[in-house]
N, CA and C atoms as a LAMMPS dump frame, in Angstrom:
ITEM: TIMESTEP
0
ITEM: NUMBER OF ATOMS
351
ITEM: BOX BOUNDS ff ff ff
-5.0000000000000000e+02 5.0000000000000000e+02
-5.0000000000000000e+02 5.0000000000000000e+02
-5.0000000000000000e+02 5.0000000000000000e+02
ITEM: ATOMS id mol type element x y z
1 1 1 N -51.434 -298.666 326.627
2 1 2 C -50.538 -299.391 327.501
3 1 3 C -49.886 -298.489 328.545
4 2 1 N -50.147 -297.404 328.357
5 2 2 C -49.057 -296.413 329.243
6 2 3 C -49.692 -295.498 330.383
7 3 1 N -51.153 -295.967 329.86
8 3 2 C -52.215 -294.769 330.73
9 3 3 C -51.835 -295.474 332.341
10 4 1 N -52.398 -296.834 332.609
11 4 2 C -52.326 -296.967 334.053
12 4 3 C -50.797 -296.61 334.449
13 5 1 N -49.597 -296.549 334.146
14 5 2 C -48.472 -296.283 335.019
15 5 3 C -48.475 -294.79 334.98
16 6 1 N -48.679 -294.162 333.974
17 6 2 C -49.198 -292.746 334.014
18 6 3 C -50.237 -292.081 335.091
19 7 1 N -51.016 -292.812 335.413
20 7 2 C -52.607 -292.859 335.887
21 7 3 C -51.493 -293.036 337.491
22 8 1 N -50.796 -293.949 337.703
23 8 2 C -50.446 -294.811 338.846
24 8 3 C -49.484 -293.287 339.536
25 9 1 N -48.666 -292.628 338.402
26 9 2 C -47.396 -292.011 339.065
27 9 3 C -48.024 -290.816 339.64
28 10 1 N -49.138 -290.485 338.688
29 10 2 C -49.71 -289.441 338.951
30 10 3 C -50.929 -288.635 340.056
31 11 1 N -50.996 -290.452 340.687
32 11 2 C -52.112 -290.522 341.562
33 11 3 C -51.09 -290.632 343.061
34 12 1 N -49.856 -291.26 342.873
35 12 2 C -49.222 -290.892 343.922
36 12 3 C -47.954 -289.583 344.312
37 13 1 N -48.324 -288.654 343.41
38 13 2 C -47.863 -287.696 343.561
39 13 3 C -48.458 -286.106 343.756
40 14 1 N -50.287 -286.964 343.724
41 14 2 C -51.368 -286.168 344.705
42 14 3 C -51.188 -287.214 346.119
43 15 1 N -51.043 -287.99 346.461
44 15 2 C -51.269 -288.752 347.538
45 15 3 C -50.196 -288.336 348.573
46 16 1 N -49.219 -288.183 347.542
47 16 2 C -47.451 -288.078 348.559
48 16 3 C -48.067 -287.364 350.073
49 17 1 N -48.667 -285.869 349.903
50 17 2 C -48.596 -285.138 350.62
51 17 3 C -49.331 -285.557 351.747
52 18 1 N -50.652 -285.569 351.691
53 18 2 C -51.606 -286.24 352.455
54 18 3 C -50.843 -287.243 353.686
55 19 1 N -50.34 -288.572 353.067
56 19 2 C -49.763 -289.434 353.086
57 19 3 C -48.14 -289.064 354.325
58 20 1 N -47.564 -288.395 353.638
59 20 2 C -46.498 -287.84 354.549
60 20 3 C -46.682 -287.161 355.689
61 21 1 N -47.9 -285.791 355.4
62 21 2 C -48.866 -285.26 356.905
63 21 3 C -49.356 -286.098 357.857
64 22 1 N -50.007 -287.252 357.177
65 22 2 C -50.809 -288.035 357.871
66 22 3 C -49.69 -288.941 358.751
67 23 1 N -48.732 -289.766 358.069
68 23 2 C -48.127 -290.95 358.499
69 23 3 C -46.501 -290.661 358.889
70 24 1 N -45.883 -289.16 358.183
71 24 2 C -44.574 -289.095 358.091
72 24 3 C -43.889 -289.042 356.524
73 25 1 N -42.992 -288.571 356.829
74 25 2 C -42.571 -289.05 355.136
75 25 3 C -41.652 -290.715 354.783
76 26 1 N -41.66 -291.105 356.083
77 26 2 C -40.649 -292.687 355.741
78 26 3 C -41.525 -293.095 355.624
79 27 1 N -43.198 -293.037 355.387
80 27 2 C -44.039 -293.821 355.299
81 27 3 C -44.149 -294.201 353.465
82 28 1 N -43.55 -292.908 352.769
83 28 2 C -43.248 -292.689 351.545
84 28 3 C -42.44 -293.563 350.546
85 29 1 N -41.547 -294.315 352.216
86 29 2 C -40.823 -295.5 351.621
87 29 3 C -41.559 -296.731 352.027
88 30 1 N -41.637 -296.802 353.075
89 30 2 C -42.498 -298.05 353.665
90 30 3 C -43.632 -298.848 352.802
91 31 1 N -44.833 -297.911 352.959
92 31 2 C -45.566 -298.145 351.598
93 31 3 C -45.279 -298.801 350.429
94 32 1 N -45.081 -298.342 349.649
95 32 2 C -44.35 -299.391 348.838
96 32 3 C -43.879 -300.297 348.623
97 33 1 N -42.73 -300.342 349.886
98 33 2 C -42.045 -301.542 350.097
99 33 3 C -43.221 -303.04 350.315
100 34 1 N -43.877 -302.188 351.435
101 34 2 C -45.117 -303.4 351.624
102 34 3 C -46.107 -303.585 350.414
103 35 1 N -46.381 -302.986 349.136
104 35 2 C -46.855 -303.323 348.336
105 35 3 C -46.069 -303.927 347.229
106 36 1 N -44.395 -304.237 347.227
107 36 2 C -43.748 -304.489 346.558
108 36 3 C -43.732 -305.96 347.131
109 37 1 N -43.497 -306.061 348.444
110 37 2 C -43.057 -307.656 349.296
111 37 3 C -44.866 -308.36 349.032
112 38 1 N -46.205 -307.738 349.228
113 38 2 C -47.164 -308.247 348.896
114 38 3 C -47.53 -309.009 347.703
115 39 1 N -46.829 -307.944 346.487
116 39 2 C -47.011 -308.466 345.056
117 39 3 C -45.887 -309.7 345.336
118 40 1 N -44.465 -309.501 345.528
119 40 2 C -43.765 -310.745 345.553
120 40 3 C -44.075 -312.201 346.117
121 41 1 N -44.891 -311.954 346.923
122 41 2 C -45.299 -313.058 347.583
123 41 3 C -46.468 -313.491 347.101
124 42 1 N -47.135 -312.858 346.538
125 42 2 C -48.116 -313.219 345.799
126 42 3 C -48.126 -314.011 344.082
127 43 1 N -47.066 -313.521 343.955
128 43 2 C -46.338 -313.936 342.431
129 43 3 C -45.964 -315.626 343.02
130 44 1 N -45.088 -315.605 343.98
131 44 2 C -44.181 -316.799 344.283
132 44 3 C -45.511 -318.144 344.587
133 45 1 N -46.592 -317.308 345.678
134 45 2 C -47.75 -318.998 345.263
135 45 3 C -48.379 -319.222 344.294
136 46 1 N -49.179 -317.807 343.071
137 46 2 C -50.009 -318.047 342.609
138 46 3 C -49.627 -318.586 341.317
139 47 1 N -48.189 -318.361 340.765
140 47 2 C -47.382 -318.151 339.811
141 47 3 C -47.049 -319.925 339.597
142 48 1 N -47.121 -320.72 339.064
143 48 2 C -47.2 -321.988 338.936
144 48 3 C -45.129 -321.986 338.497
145 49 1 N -44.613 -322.627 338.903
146 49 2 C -43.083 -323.074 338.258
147 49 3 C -42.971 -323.537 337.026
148 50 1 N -42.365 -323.115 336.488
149 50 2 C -41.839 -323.797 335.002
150 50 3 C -40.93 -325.178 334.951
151 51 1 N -41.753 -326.212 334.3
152 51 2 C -40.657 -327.362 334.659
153 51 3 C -39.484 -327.455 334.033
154 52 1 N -39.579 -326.79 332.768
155 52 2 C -38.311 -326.806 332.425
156 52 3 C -37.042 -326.265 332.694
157 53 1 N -35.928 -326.638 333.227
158 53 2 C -34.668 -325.855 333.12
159 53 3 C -33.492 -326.287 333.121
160 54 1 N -32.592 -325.09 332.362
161 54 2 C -31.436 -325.5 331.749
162 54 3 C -30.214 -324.85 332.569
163 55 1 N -29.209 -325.189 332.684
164 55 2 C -27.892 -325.056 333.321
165 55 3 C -27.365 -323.595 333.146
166 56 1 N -27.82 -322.182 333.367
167 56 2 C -27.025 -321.103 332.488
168 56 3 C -25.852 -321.052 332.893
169 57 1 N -25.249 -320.204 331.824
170 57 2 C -23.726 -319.684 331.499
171 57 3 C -23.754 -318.129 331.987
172 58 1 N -22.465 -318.235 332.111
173 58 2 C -21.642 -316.691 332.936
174 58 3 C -20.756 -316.092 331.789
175 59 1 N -21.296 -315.011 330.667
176 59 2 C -20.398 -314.443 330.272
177 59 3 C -19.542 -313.714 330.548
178 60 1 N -17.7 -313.999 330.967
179 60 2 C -17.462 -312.854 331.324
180 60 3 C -16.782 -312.056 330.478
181 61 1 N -17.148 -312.286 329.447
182 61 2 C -16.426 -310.991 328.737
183 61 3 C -17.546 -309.916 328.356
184 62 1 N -18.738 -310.621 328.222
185 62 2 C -19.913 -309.672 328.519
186 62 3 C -19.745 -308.527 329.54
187 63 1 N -19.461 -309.456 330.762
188 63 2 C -19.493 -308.877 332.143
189 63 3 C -18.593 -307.479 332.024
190 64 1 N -17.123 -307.782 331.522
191 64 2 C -16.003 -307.318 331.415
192 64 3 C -16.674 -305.976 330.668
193 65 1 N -17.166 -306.183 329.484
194 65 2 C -17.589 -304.928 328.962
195 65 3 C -18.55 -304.384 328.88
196 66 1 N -19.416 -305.395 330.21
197 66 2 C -20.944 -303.842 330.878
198 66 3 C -19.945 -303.105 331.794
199 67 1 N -18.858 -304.008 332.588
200 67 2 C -18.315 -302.889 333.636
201 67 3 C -17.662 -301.907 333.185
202 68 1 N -16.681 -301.802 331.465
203 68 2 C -16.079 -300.883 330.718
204 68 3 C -16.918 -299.801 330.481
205 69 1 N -17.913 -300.368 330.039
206 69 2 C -18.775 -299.387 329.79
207 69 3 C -19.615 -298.284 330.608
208 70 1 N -19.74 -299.32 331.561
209 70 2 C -20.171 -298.052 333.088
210 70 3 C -19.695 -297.511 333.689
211 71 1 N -18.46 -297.711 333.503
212 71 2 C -16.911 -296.841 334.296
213 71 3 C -16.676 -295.578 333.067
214 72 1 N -16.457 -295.863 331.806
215 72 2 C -16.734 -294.646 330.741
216 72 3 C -18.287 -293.94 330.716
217 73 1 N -18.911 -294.367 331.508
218 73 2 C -20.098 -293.19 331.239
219 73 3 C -19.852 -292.494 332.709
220 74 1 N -20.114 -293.338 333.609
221 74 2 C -20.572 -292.474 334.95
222 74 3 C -19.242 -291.742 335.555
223 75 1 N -17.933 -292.023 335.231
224 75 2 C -16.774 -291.334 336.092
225 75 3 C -16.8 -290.013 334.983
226 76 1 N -17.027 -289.927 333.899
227 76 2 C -16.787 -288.462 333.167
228 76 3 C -18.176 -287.395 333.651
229 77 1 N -19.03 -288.452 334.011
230 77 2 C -20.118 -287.785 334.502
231 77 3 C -20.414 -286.99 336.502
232 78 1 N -19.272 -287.766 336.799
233 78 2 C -19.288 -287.078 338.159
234 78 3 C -17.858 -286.486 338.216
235 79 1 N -17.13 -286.691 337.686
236 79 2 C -15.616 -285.828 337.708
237 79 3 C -15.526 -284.903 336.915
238 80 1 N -16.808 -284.811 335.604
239 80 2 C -16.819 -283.269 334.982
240 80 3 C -16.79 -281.946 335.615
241 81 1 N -17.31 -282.02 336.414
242 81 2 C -17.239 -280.913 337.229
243 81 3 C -15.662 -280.066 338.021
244 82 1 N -15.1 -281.152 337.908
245 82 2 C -13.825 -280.727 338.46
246 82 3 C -12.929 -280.683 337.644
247 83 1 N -12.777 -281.992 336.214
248 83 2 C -11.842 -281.837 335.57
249 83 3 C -12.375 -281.121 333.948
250 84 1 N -14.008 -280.254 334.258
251 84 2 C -14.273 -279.523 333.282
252 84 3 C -14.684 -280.564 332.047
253 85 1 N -15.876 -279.958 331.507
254 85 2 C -16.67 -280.993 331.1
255 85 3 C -16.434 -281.032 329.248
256 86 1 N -15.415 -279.983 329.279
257 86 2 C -14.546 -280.331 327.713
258 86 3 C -12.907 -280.717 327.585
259 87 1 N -12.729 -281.304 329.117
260 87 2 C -11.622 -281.627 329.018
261 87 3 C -11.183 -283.24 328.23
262 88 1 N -10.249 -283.384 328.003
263 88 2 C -10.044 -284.388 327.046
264 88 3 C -10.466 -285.978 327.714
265 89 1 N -10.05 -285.656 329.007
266 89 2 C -10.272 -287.079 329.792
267 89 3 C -11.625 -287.634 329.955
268 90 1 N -12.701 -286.217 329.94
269 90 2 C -14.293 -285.998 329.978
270 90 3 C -14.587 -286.845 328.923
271 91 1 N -14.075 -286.081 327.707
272 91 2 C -14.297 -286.341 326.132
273 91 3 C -14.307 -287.577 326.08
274 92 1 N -12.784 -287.943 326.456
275 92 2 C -12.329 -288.792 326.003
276 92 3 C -12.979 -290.624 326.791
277 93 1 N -13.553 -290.061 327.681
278 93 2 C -14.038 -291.148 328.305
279 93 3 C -15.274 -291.176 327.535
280 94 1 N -16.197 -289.948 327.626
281 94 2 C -17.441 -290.28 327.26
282 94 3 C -17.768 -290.728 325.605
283 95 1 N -16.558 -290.092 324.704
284 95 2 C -16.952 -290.704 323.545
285 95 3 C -16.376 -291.842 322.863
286 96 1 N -14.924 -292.107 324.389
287 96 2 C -14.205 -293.164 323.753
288 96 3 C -12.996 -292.868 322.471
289 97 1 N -12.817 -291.196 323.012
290 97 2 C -11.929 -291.05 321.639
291 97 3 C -11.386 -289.895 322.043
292 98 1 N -10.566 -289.977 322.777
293 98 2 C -9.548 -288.404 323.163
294 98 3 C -9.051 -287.725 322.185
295 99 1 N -8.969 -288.207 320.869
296 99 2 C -8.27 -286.877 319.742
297 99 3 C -9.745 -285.99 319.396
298 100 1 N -11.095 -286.109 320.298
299 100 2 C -12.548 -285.687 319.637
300 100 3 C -12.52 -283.99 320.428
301 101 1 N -11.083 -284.036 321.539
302 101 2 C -11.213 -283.041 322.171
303 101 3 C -9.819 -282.141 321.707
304 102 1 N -9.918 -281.582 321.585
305 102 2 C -8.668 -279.996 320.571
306 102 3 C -8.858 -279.156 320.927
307 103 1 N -7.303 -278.577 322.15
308 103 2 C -7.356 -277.794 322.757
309 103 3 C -8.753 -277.257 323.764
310 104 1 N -9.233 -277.975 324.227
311 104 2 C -10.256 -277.969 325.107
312 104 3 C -11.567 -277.611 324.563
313 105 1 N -11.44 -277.412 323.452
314 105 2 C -12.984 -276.866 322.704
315 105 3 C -14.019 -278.479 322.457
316 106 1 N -15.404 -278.131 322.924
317 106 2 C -15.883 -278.955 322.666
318 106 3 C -16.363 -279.514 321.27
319 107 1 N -16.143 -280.713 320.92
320 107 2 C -16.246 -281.39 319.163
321 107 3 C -17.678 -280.518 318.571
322 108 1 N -17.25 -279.858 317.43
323 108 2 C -18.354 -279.168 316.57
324 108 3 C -18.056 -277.668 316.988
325 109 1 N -17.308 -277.255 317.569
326 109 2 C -16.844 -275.542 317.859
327 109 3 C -15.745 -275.631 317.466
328 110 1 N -14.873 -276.507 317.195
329 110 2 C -13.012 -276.945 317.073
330 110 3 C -12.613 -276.098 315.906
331 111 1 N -12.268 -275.739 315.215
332 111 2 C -12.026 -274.901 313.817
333 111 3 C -11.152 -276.434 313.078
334 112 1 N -11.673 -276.54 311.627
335 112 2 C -10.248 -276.938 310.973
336 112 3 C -9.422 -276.569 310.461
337 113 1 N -8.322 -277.203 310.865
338 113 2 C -7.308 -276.956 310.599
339 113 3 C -6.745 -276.532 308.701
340 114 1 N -6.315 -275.42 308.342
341 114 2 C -6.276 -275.405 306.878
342 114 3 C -4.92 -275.154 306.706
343 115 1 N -3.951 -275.863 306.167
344 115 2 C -3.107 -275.866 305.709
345 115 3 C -2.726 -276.109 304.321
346 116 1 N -1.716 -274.813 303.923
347 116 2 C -1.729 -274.694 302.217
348 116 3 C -0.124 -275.974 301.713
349 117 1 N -0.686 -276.34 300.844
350 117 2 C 0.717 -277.491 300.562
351 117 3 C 1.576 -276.845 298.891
């Protein structure tokens, strides 16, 4: 199942060059595009409609927590760099748990704590 997209990525990444000499490199985008709008249009006549259909629904609390969730991955992932990528806010976004960061050491280097009672 995997050979032709394998076969596909690999045949246009001997082609790129050729292709870019020959035509430019926006042709790199173009291309595609016109084989992307070809297949679409080709899907939309040959592709028969389904008669059946039903009314869908809008989850938004779904919604609510794909956007939670993509705001805790990607802002610790582009603000690491500045606010340091074992800082608690980093941590604490990416694992969802700010006590995972102690004294700036990243979780699994932290020492425990031993106290005699």
């Amino acid at each position: 199942m995997d050979t032709p997209p394998s076969a596909g990525g690999g045949l246009a990444l001997v082609l790129a060059g050729p292709i870019a000499d020959a035509l430019g490199y926006r042709a790199l985008f173009w291309l595609p595009m016109l084989v992307v709008m070809t297949a679409a249009v080709a899907a939309h006549v040959l592709i028969p409609s389904s008669g059946a259909r039903e009314p869908g629904r809008f989850s938004w609390t779904a919604s609510a927590l794909l956007a939670g969730w993509l705001i805790c991955l990607f802002v610790p992932l582009t603000q690491a760099s500045v606010w340091g990528w074992t800082s608690a806010r980093v941590l604490g976004l990416a694992t969802d748990d700010p006590e995972r960061s102690h004294e700036g050491q990243p979780v699994g280097i932290r020492k425990k704590s031993t106290t005699s009672t």
